[in-house]
N, C-alpha and C positions, 0 to 999 in steps of 0.2 A: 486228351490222349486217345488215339484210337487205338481198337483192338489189338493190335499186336505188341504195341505198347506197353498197353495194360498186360499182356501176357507173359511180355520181356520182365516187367516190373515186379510181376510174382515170384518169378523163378528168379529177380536178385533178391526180394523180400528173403523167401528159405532159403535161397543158399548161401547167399551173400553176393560182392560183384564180381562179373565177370566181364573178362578182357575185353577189349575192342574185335578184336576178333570172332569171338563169341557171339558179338553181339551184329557183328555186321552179316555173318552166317544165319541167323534167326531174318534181319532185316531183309537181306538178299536172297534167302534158299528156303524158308518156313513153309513147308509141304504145302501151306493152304495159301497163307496171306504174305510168304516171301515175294520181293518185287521182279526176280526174274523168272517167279511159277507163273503168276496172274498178267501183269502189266506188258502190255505193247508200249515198250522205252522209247522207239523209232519215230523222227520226223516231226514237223512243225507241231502235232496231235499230241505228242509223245514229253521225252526230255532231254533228246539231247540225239546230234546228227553223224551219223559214222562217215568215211569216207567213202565207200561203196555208195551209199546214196547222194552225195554230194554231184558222181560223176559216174559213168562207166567205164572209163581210162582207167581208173586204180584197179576193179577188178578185172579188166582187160590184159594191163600190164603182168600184175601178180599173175594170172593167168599162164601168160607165154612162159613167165622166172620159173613157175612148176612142172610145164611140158619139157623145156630146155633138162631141168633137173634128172626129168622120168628118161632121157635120150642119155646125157650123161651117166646113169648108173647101170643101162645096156639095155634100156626098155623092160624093165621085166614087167609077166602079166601071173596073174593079176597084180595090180599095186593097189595098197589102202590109201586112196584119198580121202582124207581126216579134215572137218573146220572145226573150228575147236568154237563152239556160240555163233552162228549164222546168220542172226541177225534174222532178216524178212529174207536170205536167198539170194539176194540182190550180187554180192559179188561173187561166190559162186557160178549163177546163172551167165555174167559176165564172160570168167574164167573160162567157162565152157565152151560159149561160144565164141571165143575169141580162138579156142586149140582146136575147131573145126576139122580145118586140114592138117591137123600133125600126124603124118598116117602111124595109125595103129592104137594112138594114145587114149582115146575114149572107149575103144575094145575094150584097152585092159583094166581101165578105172574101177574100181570098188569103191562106191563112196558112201562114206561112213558122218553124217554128223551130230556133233556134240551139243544136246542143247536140255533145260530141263523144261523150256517154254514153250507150253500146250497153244497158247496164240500165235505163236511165232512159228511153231512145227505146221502148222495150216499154213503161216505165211511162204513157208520152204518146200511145202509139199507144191502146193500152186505155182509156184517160179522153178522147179526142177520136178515137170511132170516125164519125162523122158528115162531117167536114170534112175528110179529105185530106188532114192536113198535107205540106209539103215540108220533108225537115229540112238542114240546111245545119250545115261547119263552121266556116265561119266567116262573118260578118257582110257580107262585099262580095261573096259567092255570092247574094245573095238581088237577083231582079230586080229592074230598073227599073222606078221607079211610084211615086203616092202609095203616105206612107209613113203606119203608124200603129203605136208602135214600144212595147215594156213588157222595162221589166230590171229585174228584182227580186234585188237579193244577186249579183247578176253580175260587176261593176265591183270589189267587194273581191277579188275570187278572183283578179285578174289580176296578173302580177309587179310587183314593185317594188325598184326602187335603195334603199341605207339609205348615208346619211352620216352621220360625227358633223365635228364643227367641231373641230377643234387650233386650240394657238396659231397653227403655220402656213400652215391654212385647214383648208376643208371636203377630208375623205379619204373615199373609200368605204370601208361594210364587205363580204370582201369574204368566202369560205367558201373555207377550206383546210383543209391537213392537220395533225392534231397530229403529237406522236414516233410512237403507236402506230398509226399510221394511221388513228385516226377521224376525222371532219367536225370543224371548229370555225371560230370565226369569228375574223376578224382584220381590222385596216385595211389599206389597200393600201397603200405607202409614200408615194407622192406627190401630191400637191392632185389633185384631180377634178378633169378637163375638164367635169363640168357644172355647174360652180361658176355659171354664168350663171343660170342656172335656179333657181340654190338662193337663202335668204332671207340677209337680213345679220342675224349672230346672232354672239351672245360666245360663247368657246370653252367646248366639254360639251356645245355642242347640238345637236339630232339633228335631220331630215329623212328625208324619202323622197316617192320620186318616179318614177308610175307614167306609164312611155313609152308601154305597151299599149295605158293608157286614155285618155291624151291623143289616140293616133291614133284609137283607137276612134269617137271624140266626134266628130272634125273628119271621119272617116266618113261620119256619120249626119247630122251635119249640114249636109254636101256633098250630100247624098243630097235632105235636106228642102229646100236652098237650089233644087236642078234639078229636083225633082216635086215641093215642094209636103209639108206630113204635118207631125206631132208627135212627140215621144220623151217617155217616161214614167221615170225614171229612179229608183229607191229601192234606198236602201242604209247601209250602216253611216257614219256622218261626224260631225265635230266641227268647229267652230270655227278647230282646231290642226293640221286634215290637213293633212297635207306639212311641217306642221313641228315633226314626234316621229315617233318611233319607236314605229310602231302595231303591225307585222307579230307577229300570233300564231298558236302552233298549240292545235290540236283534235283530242282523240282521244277518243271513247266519251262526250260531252258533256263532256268535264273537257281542261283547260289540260293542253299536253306540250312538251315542247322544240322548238324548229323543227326542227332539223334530224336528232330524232330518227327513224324510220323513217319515210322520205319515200318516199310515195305509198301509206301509211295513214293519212296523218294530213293532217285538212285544214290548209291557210295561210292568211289574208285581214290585211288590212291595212285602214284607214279611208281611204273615198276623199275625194281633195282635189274639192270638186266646183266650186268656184272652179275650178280647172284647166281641166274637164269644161268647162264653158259659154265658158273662152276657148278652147279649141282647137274648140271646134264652131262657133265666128261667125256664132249666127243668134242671135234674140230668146231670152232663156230667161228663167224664172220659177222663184225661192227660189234655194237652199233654204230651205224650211221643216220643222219638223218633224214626224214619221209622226203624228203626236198629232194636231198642226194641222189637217194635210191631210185626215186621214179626219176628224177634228169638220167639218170647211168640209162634206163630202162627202155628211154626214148617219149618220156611224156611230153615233151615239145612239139615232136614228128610226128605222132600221132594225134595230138591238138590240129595242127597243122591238116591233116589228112582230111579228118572231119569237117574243118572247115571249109574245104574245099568243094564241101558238096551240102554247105548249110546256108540258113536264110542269115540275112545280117543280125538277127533277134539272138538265133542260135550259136552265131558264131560269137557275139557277144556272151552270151551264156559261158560255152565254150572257156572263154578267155578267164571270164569269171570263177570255174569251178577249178580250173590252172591255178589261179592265183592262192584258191583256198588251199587247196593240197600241197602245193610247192612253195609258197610264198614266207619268208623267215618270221613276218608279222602275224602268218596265222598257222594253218598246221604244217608246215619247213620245218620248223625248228622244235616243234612240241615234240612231237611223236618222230619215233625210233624202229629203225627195224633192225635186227639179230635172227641170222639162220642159223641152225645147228644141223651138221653131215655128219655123214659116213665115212671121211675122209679118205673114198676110196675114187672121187671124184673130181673132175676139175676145178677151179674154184670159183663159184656162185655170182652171175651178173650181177649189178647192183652194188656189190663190195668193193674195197683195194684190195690188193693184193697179198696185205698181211693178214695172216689168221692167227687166231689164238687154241693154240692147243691146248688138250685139257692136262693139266698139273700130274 
């Protein structure tokens, strides 16, 4: 067991156990030995590959979807642009220079990102030395204003409740102690008080259900209801989030235990984004999926374009980093994107044309 392990293990020792949630907050955010305070997660070195690094197209595209956004709501300056976890900068830096020529739009930018990672804050400083960022740790630090918002892989990383359903109802799982003192997981003994929350489902079935990101949501989208602004939201989702049992770990690119040495190893879970667009109560559009949105967006024609002025190695590449982002056998079909507006705008490339209003 390493340190933080041992640390997790004391505090279930006296207090008794705590939730998944609990524990995945200690794993993921532990002021010293949390894995997104210390750990560079990013690229072959790391645990695991965002899309931004896959390619420049993704943060190219997202790019123009947020300038188009800033033009539709009447240009206002300054605007908060907000990433919500940045990664190394990388799509960001993209975004940037992809809205070059959009006259006015880099004037009025504010840009604000959200991150707790001191490695990673060097990695963003160095990829956006031009613009000043402000970096914030959390999300309601970033001032009042039009908002113009991008979380990419954000929302998975956040804790999550896991239930399974007994005959006698929904119980949490919850992380306690075995005999020899390791972590293990167990139910709690008696029915969840968020049994209101949870679905109606015959006993064996699982849930889970992210408090972090529901507040998150209704955040941002308090935010866009009082100044006005968009939120750009992609991430890992199915059909079924919130109701299975998604939460996995990650270590070195390959599947590990959860609760094996926590806060080397990443957590994420499948965000419910149904959730997301009711706890935010503004207009929101999709999900759809990462496949959709960038074909709407023009990720073909802009393959295309590059090609056109690359070696056959690159243009090979090219074809290859298309197939990973767009292709239904790899992230097509995983990952999800959902914006939330102002609904005082036209409605958001990348979407159909149905929205769902908020209830």
């Amino acid at each position: 067991m390493n340190e933080l392990g041992r640390l997790i293990a004391q505090r279930v020792a006296l207090t008794g156990p705590i939730s998944l949630a609990d524990f995945m907050a200690d794993a993921l955010g532990h002021p010293r030995l949390g894995y997104y305070r210390r750990a560079m997660p990013l690229g072959a070195a790391g645990d695991f590959t965002t899309a931004p690094e896959i390619s420049q197209m993704f943060g190219e595209l997202l790019g123009a979807w947020l300038a188009e956004r800033w033009l539709a709501m009447g240009s206002p300056s300054p605007v908060r642009l907000v990433e919500l976890g940045p990664g190394r900068g990388t799509l960001m830096a993209d975004a940037l220079r992809a809205t070059r020529g959009v006259p006015g739009f880099h004037a009025a930018l504010d840009l604000h990102l959200v991150d707790t990672n001191e490695p990673m804050r060097a990695a963003q400083r160095a990829a956006l030395p031009t613009l000043a960022p402000t970096w914030h740790e959390r999300f309601d630090e970033v001032p009042a204003g039009p908002l113009l918002l991008v979380a990419n892989e954000f929302f998975d990383a956040l804790p999550v409740r896991q239930f399974h359903r007994t005959e006698e109802g929904w119980r949490e799982r919850m992380v306690g102690l075995a005999d020899d003192g390791s972590l293990r997981l167990a139910l709690a003994p008696g029915v969840s008080p968020f049994v209101s929350l949870l679905p109606d489902a015959p006993p064996g079935a699982e849930a889970e259900l992210c408090e972090a990101g529901r507040a998150l949501a209704a955040s941002i989208g308090a935010r866009i209801r009082t100044h006005g602004g968009w939120a750009l939201i992609v991430d890992y989702g199915a059909g079924s989030a919130g109701r299975a049992a998604s939460l996995q770990a990650v270590r070195g690119h390959r599947g590990a235990d959860i609760l094996d040495r926590p806060g080397e190893t990443d957590l994420s879970a499948h965000v419910d984004f149904t959730a997301l667009a009711a706890a935010a109560g503004v207009p929101s559009f999709g999900p759809v999926s990462q496949g959709t949105f960038l074909h709407r967006l023009g990720l073909p024609a802009r393959s295309a374009a590059l090609k056109r002025r690359a070696s056959p190695e690159q243009a090979r590449s090219l074809d290859a980093a298309s197939a990973r982002l767009i292709a239904p056998d790899q992230m097509g079909t995983l990952f999800r994107v959902l914006a939330l507006g102002d609904g005082k705008s036209a409605p958001p490339a990348g979407f159909s044309d149905t929205s769902a209003e908020p209830a």
